[in-house]
N, C-alpha and C positions, 0 to 999 in steps of 0.2 A: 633559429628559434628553438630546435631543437637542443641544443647544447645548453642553452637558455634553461630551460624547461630543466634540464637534466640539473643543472646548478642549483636551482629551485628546489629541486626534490632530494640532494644532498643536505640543503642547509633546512630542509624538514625534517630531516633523519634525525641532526642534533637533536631539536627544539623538542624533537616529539615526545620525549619521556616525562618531560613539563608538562604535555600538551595528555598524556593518556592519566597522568596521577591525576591530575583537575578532572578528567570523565568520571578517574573510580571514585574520587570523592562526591562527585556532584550525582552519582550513580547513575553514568551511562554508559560506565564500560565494566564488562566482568574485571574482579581481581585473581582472576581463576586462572583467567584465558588472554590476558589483555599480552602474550607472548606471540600470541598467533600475528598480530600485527606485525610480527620481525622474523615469517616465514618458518616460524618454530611451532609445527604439526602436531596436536594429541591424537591424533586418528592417523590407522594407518593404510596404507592403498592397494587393495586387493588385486590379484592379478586378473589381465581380460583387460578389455575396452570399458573407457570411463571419457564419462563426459561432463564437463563445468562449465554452471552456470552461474553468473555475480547478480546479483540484486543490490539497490541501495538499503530499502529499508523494508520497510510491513507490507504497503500498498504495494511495490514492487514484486515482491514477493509472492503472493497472493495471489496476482495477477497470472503467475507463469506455473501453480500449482495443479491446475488440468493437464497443462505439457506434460507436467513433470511421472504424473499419474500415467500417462501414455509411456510413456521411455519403462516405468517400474514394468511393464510388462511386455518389453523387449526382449527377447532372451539375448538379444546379442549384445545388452549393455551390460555389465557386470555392478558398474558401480556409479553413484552421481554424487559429485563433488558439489554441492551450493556455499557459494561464501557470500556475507551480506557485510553490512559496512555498523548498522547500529544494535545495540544490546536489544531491544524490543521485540527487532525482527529475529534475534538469537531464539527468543521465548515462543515466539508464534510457531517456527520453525519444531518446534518441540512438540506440538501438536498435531502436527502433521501425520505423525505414523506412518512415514515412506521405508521403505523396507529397503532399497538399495542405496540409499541416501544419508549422506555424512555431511554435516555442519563445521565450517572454519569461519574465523572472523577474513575479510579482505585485509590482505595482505597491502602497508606501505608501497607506493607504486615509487620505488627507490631500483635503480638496475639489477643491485645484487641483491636485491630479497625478492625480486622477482625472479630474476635465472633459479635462484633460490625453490620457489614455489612450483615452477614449474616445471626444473628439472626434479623433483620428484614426484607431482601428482601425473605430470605428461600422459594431458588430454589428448581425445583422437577429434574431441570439437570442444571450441569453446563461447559459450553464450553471454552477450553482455546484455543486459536487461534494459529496455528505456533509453534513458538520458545519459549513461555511463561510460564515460568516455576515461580511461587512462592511456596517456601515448604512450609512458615505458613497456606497458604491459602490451599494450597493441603492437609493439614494435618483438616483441619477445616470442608473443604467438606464432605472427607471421615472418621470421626468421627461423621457428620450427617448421615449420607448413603444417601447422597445427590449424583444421579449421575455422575461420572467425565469422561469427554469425553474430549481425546486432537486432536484437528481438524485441518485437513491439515498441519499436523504438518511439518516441517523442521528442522533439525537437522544439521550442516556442522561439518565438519572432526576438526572443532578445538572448538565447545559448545562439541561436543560426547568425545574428549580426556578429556575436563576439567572436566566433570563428571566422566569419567572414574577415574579419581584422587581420588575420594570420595568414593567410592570402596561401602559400606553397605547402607550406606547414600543413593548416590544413588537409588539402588536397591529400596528400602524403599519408595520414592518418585516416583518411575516409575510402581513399581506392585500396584498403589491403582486407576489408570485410570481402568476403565473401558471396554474402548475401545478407539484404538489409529486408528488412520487413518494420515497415512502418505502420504504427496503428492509425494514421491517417492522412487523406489529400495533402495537409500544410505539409507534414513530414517528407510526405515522400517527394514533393517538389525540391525542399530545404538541404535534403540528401542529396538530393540530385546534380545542384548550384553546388556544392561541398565536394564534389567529383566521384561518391558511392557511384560503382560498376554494378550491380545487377541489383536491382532494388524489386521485390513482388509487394505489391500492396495488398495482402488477403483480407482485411478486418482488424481490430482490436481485439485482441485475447483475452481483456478486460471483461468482455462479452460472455466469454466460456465462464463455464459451473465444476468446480473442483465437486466429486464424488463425497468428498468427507463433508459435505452439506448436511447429509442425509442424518448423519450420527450425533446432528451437534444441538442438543437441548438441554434444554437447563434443569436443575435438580427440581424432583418432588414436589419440595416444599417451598420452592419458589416460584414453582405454576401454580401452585392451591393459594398462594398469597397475592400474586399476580391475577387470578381469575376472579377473584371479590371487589377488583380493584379497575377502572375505567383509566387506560392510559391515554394521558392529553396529549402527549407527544415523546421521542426519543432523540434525543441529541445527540447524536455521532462525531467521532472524533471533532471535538469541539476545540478551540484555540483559548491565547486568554481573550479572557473578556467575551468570549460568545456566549458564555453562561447565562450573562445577565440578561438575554433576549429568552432563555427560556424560563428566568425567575420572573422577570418582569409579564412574562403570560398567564403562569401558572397562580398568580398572584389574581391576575384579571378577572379570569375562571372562575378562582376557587372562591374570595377576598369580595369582587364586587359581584361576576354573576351568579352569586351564591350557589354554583354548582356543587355538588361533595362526592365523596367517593372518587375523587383525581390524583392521579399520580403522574409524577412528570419524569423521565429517566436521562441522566446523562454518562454521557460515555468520553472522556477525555481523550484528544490525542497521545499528551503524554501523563501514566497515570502518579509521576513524581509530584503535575499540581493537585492531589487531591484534596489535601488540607487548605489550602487555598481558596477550594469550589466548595468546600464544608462551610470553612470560615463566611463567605460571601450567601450562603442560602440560611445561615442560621441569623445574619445580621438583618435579615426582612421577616424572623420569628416565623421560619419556614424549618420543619423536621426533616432532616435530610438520613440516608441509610447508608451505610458503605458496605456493599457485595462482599468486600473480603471477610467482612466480620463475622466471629461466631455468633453473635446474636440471634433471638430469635427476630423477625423484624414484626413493628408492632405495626398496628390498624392506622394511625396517627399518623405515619411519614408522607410525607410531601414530595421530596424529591429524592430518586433512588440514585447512588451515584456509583459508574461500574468500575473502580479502579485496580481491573485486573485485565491482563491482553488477553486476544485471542479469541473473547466471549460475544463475539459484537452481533453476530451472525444469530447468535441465541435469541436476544432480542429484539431483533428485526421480525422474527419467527411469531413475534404477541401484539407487534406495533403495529400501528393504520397509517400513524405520518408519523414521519423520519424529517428531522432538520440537518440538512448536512454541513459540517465544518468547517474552516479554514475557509468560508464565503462569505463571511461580514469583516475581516479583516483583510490586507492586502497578502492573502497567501495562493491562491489560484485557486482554490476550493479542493475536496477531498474524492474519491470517487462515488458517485453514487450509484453503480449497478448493483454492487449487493443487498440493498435493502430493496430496489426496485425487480430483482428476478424473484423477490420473496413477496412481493404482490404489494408493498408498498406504497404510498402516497408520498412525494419526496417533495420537502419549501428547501428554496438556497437562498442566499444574500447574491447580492451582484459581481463579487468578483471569483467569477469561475474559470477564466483564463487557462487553467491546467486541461479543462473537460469541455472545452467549449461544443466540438463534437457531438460528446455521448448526451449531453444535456439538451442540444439542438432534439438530437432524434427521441428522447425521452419525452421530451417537451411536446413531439410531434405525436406522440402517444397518449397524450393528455396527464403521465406519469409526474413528470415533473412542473412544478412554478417557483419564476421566481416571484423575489418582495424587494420593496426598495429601502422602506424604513419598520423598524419596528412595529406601529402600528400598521399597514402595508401587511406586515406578517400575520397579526394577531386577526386580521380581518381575514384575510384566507384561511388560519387555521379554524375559526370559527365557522366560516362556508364551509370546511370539510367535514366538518365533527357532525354539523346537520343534514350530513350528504352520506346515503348510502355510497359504500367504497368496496366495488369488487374487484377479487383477485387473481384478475384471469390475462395479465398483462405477463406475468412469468413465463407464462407459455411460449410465448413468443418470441422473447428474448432469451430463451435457453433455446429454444429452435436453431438461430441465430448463433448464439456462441457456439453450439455445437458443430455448426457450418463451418463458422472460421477454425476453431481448433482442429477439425480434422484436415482442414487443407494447409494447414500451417506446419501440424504434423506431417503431413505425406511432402510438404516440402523440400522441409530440414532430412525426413530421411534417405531423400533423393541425392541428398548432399553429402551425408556424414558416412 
């Protein structure tokens, strides 16, 4: 299977230059940077102990930014290498202001562009974030006896079947971690049937509070516009077609229960549809705003639409309820603790399969509901809007992450 695998990733190699010109036209790959995919480095590696972490995307990302905050104030780390897989999370990464910390795209998991990779960044640990699994590069680490640590890992009942299918192979690829840290029961059972050797279950990382929370507010003039203005709800990384659950609300509100002074805010997963989410709220004779623009924004808009990354956290910081994303389509749903440690009220649609967990326990906090149908939704968010809603659920839940992140820390550096 292995050799299989390897054949696989040869005849990607060709394909790939088809396969990265279509991202930069469809704009999801740098035309800057899209070299780093073939192990050719603009950053270069400081001398000392360095340590790499891969994330897939944004969420993943984000999630492991408290660690990360931890290690900048190591003295014994010199440098940290994060490489991610898509252009968005390149942007968020940008925001971060880590002082020891240098950004590469993830390198093709091809043999020789990983010997490549690694014989020159040669980590003294390397972190695979979640659900990320490459066997060339697993196999690269651990012929270094370069540390392999797979963090906050996730695993769902249909990645654990497909490996299960690979039966030796597997096995093979899961005993050369190090140390596994699953962000929950499913997981660390699923590791465990997969033949991972020492697995600690501390919590979800998801849980912890990155520090640069505290600095992230929105301009001026967009709190003095925002404060004249009653937000009916925020839509968070939204998919397509979930838009039209918060047009069709804002509509209800505004249209039959003659409520005024409403604004409704959405925040796209990916902010390439924004013309799209424009087109579809201006065709119900609804004023929509777009964040990037110079404009001033007038008294008149309906729906504010945030199509710039990074910003999300801003408006969670003004919102009561939060609808989270990726839950009325078949995507597993999106995370919903960032809007919830910011004292949030959070609806989802039914398919949260990704978070079933964090939503159980959110749920058990009265933080979170779910809805089944559209009206189902519109009828809770109208029981919330008449419901005083305090903020004092954050507390708890940063109590919490701060619990896991520090035992997950004292972990890893028991290891590294």
């Amino acid at each position: 299977m292995r050799l299989i695998y390897r054949i696989i990733s040869e005849l990607f190699l060709l394909i790939s230059p088809i396969i990265i010109l279509y991202r930069i036209l469809k704009k999801k790959e740098s035309i800057n940077r899209f070299f780093e995919r073939y192990g050719i480095n603009s950053k270069h590696r400081k001398r000392g102990k360095l340590i790499w972490f891969h994330c897939s995307s944004v969420g993943e990302l984000l999630s492991i930014v408290p660690i990360l905050e931890k290690f900048e104030n190591n003295s014994k780390i010199k440098q940290i290498l994060i490489t991610t897989t898509t252009l968005s999370s390149s942007k968020i990464y940008e925001k971060l202001h880590l002082k020891k910390a240098i950004h590469q795209f993830f390198p093709i998991d091809n043999k020789l562009i990983i010997n490549k990779f690694v014989n020159y960044w040669r980590p003294s640990a390397f972190f695979l974030c979640e659900s990320e699994i490459w066997p060339n590069l697993i196999h690269n680490i651990y012929k270094n006896k370069i540390k392999l640590i797979l963090l906050n890992a996730r695993m769902t009942s249909k990645s654990y079947n497909r490996w299960m299918k690979f039966g030796s192979f597997s096995k093979r690829i899961f005993e050369k971690f190090d140390l596994c840290l699953p962000q929950n029961n499913e997981t660390q059972k699923r590791l465990n049937f997969l033949g991972a050797k020492k697995i600690c279950n501390l919590g979800n990382l998801k849980f912890s509070t990155s520090k640069n929370l505290k600095d992230n507010i929105l301009e001026k003039k967009i709190i003095n516009f925002f404060s004249r203005k009653k937000i009916l709800i925020t839509a968070a990384s939204t998919h397509f077609d979930e838009e039209n659950f918060i047009i069709q609300n804002h509509l209800y509100f505004v249209k039959k229960k003659k409520i005024n002074n409403f604004i409704s805010i959405i925040v796209p997963r990916h902010i390439e549809r924004t013309n799209e989410i424009k087109e579809a709220v201006e065709k119900f004779s609804l004023k929509p705003h777009l964040h990037s623009s110079k404009e001033n924004i007038k008294n008149n808009i309906d729906i504010y639409i945030v199509d710039t990354y990074g910003e999300l956290n801003k408006f969670y910081k003004i919102s009561k309820i939060v609808f989270m994303g990726g839950s009325l389509i078949n995507h597993g749903g999106q995370n919903p603790l960032e809007p919830a440690k910011l004292g949030c009220k959070i609806i989802h649609g039914p398919c949260i399969d990704n978070f079933k967990e964090i939503y159980k326990k959110l749920n058990s906090m009265n933080i979170s509901t779910k809805f089944k149908s559209y009206n189902h939704g519109t009828k809770i968010i109208e029981k919330k809007l008449n419901k005083k809603m305090l903020n004092f659920y954050d507390k708890k839940i940063i109590a919490y992450g701060d619990k896991v992140l520090n035992l997950t820390y004292s972990e890893i550096t028991r290891l590294i």
